[in-house]
C-alpha positions as CSV (number, residue, x, y, z in Angstrom):
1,X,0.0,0.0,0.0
2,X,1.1,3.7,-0.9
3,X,2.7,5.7,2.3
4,X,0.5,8.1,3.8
5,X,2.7,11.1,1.9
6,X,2.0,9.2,-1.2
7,X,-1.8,9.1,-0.3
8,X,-1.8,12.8,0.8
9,X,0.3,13.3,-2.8
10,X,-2.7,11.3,-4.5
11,X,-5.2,13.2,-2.8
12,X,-4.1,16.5,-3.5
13,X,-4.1,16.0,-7.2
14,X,-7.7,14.7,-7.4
15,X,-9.2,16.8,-5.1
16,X,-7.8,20.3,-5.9
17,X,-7.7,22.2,-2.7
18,X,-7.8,19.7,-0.4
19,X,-6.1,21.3,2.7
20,X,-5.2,17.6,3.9
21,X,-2.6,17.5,6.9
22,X,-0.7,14.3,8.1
23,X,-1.0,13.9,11.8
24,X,2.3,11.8,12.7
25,X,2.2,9.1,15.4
26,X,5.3,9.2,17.3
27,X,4.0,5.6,19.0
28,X,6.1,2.2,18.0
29,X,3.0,1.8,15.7
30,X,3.6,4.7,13.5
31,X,0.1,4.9,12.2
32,X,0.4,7.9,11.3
33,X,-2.9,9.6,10.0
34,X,-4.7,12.2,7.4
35,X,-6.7,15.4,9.0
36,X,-9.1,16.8,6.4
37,X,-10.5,20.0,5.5
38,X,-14.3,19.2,6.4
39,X,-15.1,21.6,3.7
40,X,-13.2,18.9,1.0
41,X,-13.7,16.0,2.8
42,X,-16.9,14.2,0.9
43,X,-14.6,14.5,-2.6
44,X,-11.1,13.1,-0.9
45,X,-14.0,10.4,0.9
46,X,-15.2,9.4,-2.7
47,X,-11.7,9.3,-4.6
48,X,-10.2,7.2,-1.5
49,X,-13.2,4.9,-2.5
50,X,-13.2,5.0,-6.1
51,X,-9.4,5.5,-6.7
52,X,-8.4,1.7,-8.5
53,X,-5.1,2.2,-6.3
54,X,-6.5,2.5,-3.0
55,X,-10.1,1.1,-3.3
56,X,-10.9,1.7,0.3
57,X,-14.2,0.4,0.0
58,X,-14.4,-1.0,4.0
59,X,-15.0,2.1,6.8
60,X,-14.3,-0.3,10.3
61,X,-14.4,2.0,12.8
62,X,-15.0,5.5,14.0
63,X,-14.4,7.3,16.8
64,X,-15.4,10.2,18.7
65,X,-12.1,12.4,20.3
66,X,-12.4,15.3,22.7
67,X,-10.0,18.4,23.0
68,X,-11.0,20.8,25.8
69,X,-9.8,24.2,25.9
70,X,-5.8,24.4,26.8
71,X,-4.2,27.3,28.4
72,X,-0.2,27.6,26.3
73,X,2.7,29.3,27.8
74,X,5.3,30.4,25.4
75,X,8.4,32.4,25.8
76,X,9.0,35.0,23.6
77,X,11.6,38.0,23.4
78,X,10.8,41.6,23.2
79,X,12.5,44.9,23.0
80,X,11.8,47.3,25.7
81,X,12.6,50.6,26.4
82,X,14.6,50.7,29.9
83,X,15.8,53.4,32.2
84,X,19.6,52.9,33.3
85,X,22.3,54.9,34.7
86,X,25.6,54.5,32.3
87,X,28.8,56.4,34.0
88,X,26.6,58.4,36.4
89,X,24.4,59.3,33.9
90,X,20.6,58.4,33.5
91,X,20.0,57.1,29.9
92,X,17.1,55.5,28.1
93,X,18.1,52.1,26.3
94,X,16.5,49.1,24.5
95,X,17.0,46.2,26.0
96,X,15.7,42.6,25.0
97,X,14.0,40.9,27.1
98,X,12.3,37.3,27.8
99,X,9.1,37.4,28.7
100,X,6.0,34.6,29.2
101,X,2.8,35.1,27.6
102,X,-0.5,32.7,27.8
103,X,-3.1,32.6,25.6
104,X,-6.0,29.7,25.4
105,X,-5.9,27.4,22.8
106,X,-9.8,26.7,22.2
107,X,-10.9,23.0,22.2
108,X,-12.7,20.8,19.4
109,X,-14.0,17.5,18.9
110,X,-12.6,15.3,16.5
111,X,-14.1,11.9,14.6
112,X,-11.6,9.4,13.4
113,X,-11.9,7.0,10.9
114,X,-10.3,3.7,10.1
115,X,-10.8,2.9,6.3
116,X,-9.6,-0.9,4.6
117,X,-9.7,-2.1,0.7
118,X,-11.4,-5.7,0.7
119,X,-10.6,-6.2,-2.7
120,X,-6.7,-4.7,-2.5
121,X,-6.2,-6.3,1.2
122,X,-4.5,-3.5,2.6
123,X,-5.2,-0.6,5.4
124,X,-5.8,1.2,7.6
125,X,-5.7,4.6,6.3
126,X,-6.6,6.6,9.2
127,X,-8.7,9.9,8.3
128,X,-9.5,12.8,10.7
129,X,-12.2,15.4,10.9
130,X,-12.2,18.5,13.3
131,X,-15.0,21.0,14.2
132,X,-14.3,24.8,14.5
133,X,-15.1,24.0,18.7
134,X,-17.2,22.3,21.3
135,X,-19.8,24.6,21.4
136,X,-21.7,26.2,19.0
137,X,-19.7,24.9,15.4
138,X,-20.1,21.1,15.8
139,X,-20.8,20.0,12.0
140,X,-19.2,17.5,10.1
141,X,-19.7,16.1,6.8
142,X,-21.6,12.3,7.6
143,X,-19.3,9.6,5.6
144,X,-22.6,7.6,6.0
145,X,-23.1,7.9,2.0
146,X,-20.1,6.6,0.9
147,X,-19.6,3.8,3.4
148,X,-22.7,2.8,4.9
149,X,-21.0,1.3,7.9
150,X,-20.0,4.3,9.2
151,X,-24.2,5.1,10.2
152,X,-24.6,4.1,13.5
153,X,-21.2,4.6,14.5
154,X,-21.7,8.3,13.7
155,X,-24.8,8.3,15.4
156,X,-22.9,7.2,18.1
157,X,-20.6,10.0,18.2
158,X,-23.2,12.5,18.0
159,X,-25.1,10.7,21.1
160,X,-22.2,11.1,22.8
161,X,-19.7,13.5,22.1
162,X,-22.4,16.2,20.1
163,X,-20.7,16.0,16.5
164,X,-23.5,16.5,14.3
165,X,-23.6,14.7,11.4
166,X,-24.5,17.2,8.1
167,X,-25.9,14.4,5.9
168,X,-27.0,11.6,7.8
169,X,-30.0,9.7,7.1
170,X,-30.9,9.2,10.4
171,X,-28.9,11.5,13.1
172,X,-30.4,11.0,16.6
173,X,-29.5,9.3,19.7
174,X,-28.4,5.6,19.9
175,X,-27.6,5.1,23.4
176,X,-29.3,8.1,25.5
177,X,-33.3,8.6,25.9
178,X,-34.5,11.1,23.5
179,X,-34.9,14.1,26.1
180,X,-31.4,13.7,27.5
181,X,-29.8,17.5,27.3
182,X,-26.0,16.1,27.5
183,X,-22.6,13.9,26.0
184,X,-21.9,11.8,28.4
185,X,-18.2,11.2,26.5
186,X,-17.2,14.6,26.8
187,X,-14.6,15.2,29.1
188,X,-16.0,18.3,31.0
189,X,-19.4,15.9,31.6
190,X,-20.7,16.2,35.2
191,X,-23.1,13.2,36.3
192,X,-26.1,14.5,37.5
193,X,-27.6,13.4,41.3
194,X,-30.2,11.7,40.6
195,X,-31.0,9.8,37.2
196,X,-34.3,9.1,35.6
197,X,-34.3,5.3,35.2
198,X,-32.8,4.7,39.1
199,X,-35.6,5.8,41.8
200,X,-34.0,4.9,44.9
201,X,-30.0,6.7,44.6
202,X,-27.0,4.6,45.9
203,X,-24.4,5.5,48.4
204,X,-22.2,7.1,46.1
205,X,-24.8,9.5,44.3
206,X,-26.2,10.6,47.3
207,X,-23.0,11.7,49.0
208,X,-22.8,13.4,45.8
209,X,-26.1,15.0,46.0
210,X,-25.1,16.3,49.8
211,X,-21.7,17.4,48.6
212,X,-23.4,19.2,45.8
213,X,-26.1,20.7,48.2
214,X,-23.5,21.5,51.1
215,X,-21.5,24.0,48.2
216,X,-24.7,25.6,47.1
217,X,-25.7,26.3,50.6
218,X,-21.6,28.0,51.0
219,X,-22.2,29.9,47.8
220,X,-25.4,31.2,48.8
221,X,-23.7,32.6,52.6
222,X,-20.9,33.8,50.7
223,X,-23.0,35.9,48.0
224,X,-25.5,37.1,51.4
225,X,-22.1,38.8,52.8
226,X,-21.2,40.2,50.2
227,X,-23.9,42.0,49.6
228,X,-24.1,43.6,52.7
């Protein structure tokens, strides 16, 4: 099978604006993988099927990934203008300096997909989709018409991680009740206290519950004094 800079080489000629990225794997594996521009991704989907090289007609797996939001630290240098006495006398110089600035790094959520050729016997060619963040731009393309296996897994991802699917058939939940508000994959996910299908609460949720109750009842003192 072609390397994955001959795939990305492939790619880039049939699809013309691409925007595909190779993600390296520094594991003992190697598997290193393809990120595609969502915008492209149905065309580079269809010629990694059709192409008579690659014929990835099998779609195995896909999975749901979770980035939160990440705080970076980064030294930089900067020129600043510095007061400093020089033989007696006060002068104004520039002076480089290090400095540490932060900025946040806003999270995303990512689906990953593991593609095979039946007919070539050869794979995987690991593809990756990511959405703008983890609130309000969720949207991928669904891969659902071009491999058909990929329909509940997707459905799935959405159930749990909140991906939505732009072309599924049939995008709603597949493990959750209808009417649940939440992904319970995500990584910031908080169980609630009490759940819908368990009437009577075991020992662990109920501690929960009066751990929960105890810091509302402190937050509600706290925001009392501080009004007075």
């Amino acid at each position: 099978m072609k390397t994955v800079e001959q795939i990305k080489a492939a790619i880039e000629a049939a699809v013309p604006g691409a925007g595909v990225t190779i993600v390296t794997n520094p594991s003992p594996s190697a598997q290193h993988s393809l990120l595609l521009n969502p915008s492209q991704a149905i065309a580079v989907a269809n010629f990694l099927r059709e192409d008579e090289e690659l014929a990835l007609d099998f779609l195995s797996n896909v999975t749901g990934v979770d980035y939160l939001d990440k705080e970076v630290a980064e030294k930089v240098k900067v020129t600043k203008q510095v007061a400093k006495t020089v033989d007696g006398v006060e002068q104004t110089i520039e002076e480089t300096v290090e400095e540490t600035r932060k900025h946040l790094e806003p999270g995303h959520l990512e689906a990953v997909y593991h593609l095979f050729s039946m007919r070539k016997k050869h794979g995987p060619v690991v593809l990756r989709m990511r959405t703008v963040n983890r609130t309000d731009k969720v949207e991928l393309p669904s891969f659902t018409p071009i491999w058909r296996s990929a329909e509940f897994q997707e459905r799935e991802i959405f159930d749990l991680y909140g991906i939505v699917f732009a072309g599924h058939p049939d995008l709603r939940r597949l493990l959750m009740w209808p009417e649940f508000k939440d992904h319970p994959m995500r990584k910031d996910y908080v169980e609630p206290d009490d759940f819908e299908y368990e009437p009577t609460a075991h020992d662990s949720v109920m501690a929960r519950a009066k751990s929960h109750e105890a810091a509302g009842e402190q937050a509600s003192l706290s925001s009392a004094e501080a009004a007075r």
